[in-house]
N, C-alpha and C positions, 0 to 999 in steps of 0.2 A: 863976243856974242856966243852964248853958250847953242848946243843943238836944241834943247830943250825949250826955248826959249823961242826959238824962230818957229816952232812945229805949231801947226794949228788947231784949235781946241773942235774935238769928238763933236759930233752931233745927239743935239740931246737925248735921245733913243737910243744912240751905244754908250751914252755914260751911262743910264740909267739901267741898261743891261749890266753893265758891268759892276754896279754896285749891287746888283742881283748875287750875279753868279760869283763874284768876288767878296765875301762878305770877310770883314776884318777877325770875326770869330775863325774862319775856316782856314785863317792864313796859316797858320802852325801847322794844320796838317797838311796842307798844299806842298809848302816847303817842305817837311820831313818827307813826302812822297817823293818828289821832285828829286832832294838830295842821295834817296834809295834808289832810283831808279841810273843816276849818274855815278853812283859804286856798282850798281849792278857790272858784271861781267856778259861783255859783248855775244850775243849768243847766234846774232850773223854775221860772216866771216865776208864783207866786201871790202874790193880797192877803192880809192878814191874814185876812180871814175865811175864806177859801178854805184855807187852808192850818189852820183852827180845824177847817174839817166834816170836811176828810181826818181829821186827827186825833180825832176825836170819831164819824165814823162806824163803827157795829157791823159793819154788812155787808162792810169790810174787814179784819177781824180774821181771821186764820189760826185754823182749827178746832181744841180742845184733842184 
């Protein structure tokens, strides 16, 4: 049984976003971005853990 397969299907209002913002014309340059921004060279200098608290810290979350 694949993961894919057992995962539960989006509610209609986020497929429907996501064929919004997702549109198959824009996929080329999503990916061309995506894959420039992953050659980019690293321009903050953290450890692993350092870069665990950013990400795990609440008090930098954007307010809903």
């Amino acid at each position: 049984m694949s993961a894919r397969s057992s995962t539960k299907t989006p509610p209609a209002s986020l497929q429907e976003f996501l064929r919004k913002q997702f549109t198959p014309g824009d996929k080329a340059e999503r990916v061309s971005r995506a894959q420039a921004a992953l050659n980019e060279e690293e321009r903050i200098k953290l450890s692993p853990e350092q870069w665990k608290w950013v990400a795990e810290d609440g008090d930098l979350e954007e307010p809903a």
